[in-house]
N, CA, C and O atoms as a Tripos MOL2 file, in Angstrom:
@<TRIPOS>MOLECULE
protein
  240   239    60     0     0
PROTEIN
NO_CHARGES

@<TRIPOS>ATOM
      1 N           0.8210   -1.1950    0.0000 N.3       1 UNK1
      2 CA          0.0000    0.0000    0.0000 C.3       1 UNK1
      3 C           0.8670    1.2610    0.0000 C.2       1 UNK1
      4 O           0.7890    2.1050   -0.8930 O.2       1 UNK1
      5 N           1.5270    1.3310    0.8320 N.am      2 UNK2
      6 CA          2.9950    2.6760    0.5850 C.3       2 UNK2
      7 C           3.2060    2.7990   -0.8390 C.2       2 UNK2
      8 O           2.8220    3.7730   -1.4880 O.2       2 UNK2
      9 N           3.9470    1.5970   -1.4230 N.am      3 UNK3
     10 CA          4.3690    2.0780   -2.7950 C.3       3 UNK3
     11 C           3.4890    2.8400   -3.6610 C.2       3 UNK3
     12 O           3.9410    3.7570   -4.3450 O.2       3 UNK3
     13 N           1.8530    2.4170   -3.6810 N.am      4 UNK4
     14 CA          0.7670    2.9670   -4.2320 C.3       4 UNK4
     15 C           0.8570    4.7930   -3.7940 C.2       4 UNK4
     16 O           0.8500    5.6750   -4.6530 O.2       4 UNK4
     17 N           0.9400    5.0550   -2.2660 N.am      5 UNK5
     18 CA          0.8140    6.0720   -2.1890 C.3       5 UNK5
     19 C           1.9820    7.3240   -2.7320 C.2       5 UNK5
     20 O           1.8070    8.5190   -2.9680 O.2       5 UNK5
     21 N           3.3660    6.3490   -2.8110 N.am      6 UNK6
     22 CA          4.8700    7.0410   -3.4550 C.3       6 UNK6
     23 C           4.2660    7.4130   -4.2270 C.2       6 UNK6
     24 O           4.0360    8.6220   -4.2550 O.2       6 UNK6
     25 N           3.7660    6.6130   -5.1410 N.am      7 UNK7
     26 CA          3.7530    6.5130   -6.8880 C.3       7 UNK7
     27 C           2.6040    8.2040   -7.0420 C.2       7 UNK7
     28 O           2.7230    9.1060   -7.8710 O.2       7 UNK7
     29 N           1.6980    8.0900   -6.0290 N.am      8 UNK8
     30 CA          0.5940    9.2430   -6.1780 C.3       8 UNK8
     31 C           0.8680   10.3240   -6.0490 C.2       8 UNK8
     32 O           0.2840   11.2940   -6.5330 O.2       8 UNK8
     33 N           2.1130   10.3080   -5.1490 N.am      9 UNK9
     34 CA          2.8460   11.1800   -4.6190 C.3       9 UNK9
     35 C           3.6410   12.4810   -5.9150 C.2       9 UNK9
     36 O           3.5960   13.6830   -6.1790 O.2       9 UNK9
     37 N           4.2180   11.3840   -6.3150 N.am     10 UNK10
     38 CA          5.0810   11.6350   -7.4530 C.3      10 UNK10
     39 C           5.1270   12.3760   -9.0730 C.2      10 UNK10
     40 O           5.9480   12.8660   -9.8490 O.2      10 UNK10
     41 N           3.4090   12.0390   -8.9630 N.am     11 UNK11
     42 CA          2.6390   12.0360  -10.3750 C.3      11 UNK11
     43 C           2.5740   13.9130  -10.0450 C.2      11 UNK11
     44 O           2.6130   14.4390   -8.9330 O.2      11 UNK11
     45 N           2.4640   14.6280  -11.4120 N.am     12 UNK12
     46 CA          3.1040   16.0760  -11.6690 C.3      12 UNK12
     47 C           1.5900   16.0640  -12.6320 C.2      12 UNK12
     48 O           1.3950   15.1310  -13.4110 O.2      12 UNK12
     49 N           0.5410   17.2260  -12.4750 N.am     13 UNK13
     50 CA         -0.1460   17.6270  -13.7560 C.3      13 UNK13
     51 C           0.2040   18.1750  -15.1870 C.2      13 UNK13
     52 O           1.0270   19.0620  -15.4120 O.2      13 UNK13
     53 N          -0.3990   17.6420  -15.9300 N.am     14 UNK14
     54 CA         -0.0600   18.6850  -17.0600 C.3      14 UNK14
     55 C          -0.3380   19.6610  -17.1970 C.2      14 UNK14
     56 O          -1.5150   19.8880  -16.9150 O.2      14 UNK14
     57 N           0.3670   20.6640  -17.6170 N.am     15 UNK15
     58 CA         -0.1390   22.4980  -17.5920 C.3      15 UNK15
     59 C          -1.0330   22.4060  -18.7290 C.2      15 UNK15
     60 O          -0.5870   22.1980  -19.8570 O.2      15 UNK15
     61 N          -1.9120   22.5080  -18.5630 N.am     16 UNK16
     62 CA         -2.8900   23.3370  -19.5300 C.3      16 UNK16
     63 C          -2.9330   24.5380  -20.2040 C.2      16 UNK16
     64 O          -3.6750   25.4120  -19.7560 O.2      16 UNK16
     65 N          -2.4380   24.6970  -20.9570 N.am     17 UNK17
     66 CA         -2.3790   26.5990  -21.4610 C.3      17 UNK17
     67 C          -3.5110   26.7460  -22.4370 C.2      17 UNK17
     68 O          -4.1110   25.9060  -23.1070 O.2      17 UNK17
     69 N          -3.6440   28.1470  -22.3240 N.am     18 UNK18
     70 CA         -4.7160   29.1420  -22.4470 C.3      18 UNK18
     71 C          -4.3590   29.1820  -24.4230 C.2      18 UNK18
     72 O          -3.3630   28.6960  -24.9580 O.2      18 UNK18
     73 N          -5.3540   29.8060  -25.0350 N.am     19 UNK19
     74 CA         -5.3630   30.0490  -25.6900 C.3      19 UNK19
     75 C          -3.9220   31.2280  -26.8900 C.2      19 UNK19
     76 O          -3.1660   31.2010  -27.8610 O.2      19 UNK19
     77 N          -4.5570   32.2030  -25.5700 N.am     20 UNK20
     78 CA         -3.3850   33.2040  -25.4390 C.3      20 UNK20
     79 C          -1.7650   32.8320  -25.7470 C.2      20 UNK20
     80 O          -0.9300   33.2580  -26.5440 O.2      20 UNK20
     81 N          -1.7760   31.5720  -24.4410 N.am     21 UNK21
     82 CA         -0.1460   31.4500  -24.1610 C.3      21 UNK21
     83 C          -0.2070   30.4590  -25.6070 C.2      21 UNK21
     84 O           0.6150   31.0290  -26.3240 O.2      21 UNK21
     85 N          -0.5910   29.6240  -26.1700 N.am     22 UNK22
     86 CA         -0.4840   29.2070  -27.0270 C.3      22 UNK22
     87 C           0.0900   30.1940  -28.0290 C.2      22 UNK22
     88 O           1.2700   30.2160  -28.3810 O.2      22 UNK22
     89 N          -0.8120   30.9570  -28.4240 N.am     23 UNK23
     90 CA         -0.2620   32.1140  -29.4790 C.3      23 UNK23
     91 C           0.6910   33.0580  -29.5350 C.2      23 UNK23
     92 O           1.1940   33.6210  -30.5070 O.2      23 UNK23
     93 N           0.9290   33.1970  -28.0870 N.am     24 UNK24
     94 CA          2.3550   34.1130  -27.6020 C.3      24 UNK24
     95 C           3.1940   32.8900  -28.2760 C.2      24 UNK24
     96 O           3.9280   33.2560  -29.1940 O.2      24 UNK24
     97 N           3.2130   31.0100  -27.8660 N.am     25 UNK25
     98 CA          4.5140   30.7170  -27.9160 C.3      25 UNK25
     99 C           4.7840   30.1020  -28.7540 C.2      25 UNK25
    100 O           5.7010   29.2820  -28.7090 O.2      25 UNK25
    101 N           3.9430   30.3550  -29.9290 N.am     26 UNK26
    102 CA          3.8910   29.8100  -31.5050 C.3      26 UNK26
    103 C           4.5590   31.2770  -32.3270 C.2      26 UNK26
    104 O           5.3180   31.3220  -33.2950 O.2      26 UNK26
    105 N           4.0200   32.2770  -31.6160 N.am     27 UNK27
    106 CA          4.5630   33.8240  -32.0100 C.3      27 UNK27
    107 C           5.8600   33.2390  -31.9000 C.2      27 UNK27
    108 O           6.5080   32.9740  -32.9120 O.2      27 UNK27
    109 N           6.2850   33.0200  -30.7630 N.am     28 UNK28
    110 CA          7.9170   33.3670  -29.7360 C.3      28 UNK28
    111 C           8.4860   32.5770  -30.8340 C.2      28 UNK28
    112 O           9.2390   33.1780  -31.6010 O.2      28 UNK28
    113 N           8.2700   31.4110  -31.0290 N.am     29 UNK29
    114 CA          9.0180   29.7760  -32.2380 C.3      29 UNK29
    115 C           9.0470   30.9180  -33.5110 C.2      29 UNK29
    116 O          10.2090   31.2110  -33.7900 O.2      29 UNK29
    117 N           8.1590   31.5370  -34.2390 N.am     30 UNK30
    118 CA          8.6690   31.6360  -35.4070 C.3      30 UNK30
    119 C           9.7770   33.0570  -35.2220 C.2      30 UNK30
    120 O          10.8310   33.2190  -35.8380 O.2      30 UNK30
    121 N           9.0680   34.1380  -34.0140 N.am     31 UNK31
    122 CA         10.2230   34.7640  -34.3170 C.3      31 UNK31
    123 C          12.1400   34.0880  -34.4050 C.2      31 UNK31
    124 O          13.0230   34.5250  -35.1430 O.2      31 UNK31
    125 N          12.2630   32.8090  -33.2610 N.am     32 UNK32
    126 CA         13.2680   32.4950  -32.9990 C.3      32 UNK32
    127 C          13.6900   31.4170  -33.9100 C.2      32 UNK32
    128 O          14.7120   30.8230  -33.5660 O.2      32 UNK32
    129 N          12.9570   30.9310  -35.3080 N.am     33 UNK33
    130 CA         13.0270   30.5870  -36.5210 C.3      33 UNK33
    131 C          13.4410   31.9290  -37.3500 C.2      33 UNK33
    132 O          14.6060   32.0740  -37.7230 O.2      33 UNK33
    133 N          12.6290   32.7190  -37.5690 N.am     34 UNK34
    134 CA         13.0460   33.6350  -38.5820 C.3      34 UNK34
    135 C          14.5880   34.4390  -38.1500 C.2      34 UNK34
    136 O          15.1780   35.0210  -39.0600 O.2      34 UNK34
    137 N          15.2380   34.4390  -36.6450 N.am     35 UNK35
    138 CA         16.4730   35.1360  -36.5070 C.3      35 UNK35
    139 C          17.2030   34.0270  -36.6590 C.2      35 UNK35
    140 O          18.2250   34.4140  -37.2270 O.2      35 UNK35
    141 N          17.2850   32.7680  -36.4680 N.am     36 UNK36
    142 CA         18.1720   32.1570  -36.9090 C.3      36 UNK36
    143 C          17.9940   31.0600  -38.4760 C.2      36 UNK36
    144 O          18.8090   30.1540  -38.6470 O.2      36 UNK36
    145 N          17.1050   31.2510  -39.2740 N.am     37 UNK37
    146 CA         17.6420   31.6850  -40.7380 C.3      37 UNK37
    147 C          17.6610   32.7290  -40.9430 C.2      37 UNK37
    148 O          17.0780   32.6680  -42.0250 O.2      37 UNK37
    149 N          17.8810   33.8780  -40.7940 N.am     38 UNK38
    150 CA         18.9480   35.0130  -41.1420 C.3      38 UNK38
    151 C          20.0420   34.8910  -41.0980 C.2      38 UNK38
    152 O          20.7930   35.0790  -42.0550 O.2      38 UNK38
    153 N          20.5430   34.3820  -39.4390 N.am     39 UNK39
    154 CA         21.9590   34.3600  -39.1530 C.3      39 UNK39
    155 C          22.2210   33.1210  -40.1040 C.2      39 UNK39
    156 O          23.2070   33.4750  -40.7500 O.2      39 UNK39
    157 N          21.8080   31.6720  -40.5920 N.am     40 UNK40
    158 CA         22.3580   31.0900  -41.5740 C.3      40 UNK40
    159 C          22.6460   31.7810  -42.5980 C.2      40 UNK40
    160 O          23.8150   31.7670  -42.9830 O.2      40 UNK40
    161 N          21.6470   32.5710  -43.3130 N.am     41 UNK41
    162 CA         21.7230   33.6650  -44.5900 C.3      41 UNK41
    163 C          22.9900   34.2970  -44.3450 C.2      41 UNK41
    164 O          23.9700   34.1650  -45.0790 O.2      41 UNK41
    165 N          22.9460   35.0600  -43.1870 N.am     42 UNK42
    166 CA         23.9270   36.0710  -43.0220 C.3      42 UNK42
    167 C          25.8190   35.2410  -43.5940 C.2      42 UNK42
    168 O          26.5780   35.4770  -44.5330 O.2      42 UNK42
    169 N          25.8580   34.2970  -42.4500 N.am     43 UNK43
    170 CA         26.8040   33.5590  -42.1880 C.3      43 UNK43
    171 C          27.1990   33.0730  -43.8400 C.2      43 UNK43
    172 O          28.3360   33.3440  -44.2260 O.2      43 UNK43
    173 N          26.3080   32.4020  -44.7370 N.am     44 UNK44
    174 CA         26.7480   32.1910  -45.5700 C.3      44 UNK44
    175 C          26.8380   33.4850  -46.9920 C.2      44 UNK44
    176 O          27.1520   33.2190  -48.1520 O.2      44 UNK44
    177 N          26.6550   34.1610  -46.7250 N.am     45 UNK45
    178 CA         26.3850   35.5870  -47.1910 C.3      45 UNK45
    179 C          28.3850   35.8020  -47.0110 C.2      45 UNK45
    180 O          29.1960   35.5830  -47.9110 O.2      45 UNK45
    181 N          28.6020   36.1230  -46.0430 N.am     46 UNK46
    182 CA         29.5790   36.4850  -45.4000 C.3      46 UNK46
    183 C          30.9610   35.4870  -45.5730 C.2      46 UNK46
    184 O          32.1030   35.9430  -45.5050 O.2      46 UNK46
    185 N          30.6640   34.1060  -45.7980 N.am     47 UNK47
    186 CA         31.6520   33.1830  -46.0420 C.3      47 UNK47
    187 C          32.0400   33.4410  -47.6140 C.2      47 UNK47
    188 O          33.2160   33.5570  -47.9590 O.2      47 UNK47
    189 N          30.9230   33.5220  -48.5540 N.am     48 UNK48
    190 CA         31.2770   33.3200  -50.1360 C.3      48 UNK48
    191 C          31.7690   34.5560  -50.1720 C.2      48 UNK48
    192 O          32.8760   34.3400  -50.6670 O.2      48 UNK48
    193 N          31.7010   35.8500  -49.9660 N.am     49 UNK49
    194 CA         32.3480   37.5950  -49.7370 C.3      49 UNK49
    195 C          33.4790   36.9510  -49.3530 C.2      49 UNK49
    196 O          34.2250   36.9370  -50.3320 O.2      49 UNK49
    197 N          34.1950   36.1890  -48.0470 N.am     50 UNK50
    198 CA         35.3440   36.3990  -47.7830 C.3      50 UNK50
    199 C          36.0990   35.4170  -48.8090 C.2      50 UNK50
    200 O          37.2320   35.7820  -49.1200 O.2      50 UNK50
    201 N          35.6150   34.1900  -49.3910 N.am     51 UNK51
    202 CA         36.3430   33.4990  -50.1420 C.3      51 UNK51
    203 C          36.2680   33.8260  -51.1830 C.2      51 UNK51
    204 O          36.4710   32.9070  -51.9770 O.2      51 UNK51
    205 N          35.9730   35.1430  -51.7900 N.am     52 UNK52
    206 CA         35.5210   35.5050  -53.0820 C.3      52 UNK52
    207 C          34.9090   34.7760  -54.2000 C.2      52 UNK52
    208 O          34.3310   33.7000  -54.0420 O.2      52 UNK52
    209 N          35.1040   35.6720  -55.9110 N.am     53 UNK53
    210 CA         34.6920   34.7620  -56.8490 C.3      53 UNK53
    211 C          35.5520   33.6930  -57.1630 C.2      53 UNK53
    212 O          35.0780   32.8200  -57.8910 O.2      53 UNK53
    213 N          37.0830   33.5300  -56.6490 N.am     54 UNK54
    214 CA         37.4960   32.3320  -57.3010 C.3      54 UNK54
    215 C          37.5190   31.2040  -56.7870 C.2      54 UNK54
    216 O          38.3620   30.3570  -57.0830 O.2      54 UNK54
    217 N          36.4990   31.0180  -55.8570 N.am     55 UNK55
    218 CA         35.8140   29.6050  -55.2780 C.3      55 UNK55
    219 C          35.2600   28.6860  -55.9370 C.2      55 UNK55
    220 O          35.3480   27.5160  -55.5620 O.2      55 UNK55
    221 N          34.2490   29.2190  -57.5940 N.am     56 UNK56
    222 CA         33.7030   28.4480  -58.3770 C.3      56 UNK56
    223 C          34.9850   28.0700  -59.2660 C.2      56 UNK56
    224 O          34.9210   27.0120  -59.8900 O.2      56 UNK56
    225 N          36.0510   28.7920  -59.3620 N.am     57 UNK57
    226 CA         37.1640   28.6350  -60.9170 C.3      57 UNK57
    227 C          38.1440   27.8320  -59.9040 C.2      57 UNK57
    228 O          39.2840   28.2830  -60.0130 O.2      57 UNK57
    229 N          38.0500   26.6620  -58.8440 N.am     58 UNK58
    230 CA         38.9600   26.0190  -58.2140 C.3      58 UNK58
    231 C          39.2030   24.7800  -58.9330 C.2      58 UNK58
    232 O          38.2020   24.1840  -59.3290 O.2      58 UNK58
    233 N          40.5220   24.2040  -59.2130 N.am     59 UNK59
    234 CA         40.1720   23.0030  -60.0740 C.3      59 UNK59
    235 C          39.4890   21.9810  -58.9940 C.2      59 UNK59
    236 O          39.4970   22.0730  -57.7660 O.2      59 UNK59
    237 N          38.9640   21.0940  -59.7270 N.am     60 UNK60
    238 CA         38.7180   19.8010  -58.9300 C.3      60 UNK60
    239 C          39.1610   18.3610  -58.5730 C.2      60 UNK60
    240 O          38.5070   17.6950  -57.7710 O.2      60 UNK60
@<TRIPOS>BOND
     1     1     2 1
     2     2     3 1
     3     3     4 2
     4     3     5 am
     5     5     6 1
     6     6     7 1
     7     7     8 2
     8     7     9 am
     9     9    10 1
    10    10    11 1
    11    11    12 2
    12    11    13 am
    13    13    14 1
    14    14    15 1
    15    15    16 2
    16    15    17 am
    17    17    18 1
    18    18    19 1
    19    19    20 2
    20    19    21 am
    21    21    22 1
    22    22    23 1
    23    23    24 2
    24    23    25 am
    25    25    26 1
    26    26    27 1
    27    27    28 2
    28    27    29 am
    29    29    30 1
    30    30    31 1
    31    31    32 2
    32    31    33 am
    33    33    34 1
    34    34    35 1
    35    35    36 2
    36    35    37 am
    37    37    38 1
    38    38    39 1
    39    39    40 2
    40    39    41 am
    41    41    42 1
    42    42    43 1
    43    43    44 2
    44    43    45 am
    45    45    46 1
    46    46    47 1
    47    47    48 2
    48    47    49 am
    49    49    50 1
    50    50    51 1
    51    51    52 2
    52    51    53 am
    53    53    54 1
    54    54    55 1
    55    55    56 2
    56    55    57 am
    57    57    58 1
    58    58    59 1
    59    59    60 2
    60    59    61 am
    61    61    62 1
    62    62    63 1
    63    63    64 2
    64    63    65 am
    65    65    66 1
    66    66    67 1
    67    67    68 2
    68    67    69 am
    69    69    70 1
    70    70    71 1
    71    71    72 2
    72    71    73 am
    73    73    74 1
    74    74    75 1
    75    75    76 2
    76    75    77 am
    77    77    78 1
    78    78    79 1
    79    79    80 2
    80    79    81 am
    81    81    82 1
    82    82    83 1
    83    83    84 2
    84    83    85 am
    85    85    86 1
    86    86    87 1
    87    87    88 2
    88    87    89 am
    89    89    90 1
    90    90    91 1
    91    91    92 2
    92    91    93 am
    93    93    94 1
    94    94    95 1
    95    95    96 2
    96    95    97 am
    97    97    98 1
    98    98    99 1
    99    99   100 2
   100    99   101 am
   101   101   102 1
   102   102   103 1
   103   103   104 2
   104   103   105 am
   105   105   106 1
   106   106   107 1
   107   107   108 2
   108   107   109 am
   109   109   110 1
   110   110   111 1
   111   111   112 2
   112   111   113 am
   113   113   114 1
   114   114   115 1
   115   115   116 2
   116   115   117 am
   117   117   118 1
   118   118   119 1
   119   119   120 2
   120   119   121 am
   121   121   122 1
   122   122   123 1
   123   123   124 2
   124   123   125 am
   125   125   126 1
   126   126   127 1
   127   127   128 2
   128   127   129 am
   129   129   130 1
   130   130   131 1
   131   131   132 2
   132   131   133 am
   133   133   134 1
   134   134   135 1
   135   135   136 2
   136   135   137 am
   137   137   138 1
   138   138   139 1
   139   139   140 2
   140   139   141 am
   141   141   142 1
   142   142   143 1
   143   143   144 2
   144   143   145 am
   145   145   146 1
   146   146   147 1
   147   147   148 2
   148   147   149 am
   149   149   150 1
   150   150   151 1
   151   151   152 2
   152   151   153 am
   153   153   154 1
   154   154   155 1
   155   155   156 2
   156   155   157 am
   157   157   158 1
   158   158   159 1
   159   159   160 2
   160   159   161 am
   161   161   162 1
   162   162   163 1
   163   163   164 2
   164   163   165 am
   165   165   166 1
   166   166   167 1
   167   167   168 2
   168   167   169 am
   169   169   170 1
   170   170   171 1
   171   171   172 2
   172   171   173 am
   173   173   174 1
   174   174   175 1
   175   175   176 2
   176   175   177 am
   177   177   178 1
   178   178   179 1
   179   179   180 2
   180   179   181 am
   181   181   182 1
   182   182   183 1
   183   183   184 2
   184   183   185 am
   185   185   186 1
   186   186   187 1
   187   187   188 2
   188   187   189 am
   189   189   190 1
   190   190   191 1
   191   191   192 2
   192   191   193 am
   193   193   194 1
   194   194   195 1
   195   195   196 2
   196   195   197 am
   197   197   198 1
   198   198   199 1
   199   199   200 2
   200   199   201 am
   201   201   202 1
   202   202   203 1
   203   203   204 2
   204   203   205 am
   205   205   206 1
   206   206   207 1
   207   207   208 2
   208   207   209 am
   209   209   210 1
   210   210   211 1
   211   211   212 2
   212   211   213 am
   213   213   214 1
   214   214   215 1
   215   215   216 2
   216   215   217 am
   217   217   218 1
   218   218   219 1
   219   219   220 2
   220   219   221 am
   221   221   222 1
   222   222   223 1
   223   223   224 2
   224   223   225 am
   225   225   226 1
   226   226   227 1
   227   227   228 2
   228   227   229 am
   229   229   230 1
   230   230   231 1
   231   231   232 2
   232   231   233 am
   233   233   234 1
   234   234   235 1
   235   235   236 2
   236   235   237 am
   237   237   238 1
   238   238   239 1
   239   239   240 2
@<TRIPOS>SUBSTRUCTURE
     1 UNK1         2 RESIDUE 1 A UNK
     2 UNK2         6 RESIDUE 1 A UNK
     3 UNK3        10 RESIDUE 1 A UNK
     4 UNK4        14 RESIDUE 1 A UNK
     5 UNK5        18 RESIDUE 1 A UNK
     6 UNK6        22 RESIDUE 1 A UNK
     7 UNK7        26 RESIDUE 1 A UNK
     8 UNK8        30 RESIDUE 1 A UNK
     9 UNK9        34 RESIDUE 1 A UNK
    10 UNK10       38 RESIDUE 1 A UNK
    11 UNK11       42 RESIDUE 1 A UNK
    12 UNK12       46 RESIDUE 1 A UNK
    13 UNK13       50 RESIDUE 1 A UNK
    14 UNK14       54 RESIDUE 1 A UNK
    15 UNK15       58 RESIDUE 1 A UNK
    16 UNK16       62 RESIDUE 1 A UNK
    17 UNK17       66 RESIDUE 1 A UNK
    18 UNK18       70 RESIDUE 1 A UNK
    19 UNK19       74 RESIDUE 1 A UNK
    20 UNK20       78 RESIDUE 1 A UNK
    21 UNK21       82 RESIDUE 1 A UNK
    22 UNK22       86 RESIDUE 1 A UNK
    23 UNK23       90 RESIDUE 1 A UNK
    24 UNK24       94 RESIDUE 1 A UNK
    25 UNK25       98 RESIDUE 1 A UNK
    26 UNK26      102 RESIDUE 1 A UNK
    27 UNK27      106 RESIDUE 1 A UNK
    28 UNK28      110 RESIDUE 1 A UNK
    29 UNK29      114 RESIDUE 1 A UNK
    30 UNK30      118 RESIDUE 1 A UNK
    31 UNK31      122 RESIDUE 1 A UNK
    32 UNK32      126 RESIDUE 1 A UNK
    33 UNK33      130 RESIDUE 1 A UNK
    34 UNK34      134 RESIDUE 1 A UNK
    35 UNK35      138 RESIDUE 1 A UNK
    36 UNK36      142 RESIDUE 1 A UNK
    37 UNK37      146 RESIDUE 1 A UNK
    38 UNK38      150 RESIDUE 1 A UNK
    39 UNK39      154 RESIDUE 1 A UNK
    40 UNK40      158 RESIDUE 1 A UNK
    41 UNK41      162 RESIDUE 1 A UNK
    42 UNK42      166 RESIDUE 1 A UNK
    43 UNK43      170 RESIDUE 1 A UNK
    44 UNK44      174 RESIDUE 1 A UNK
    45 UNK45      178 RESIDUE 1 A UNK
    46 UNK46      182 RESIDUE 1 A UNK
    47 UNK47      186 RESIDUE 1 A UNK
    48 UNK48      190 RESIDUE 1 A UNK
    49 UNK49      194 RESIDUE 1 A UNK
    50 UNK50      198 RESIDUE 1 A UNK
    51 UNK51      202 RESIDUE 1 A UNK
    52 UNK52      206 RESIDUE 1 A UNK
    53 UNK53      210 RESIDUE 1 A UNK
    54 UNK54      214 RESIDUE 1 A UNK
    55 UNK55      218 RESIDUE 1 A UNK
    56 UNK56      222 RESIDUE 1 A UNK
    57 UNK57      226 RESIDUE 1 A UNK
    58 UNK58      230 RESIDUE 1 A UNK
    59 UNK59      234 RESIDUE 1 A UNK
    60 UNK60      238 RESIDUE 1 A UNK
């Protein structure tokens, strides 16, 4: 009978969120999608500039 009551003990609810917080944290995901493809954009933006045009004329 103890172990039964550990186990009851132990068990955590699930948060339920609101409508609201839903939409704040679907907002929050794409803003923190859209800044990091930029910074990919950026980053590779910034790599082909420093290795210039003779990256494509490299032999192979």
């Amino acid at each position: 009978m103890q172990n039964q009551d550990e186990s009851e003990r132990h068990k955590i609810a699930a948060p339920h969120w609101t409508e609201e917080q839903v939409k704040r944290r679907r907002q929050r995901n794409l803003a923190i999608a859209w800044t990091l493809a930029g910074l990919i954009i950026l980053f590779f933006v910034v790599t082909i500039v420093k290795l210039g045009g003779n990256v494509v004329n490299r032999p192979l």
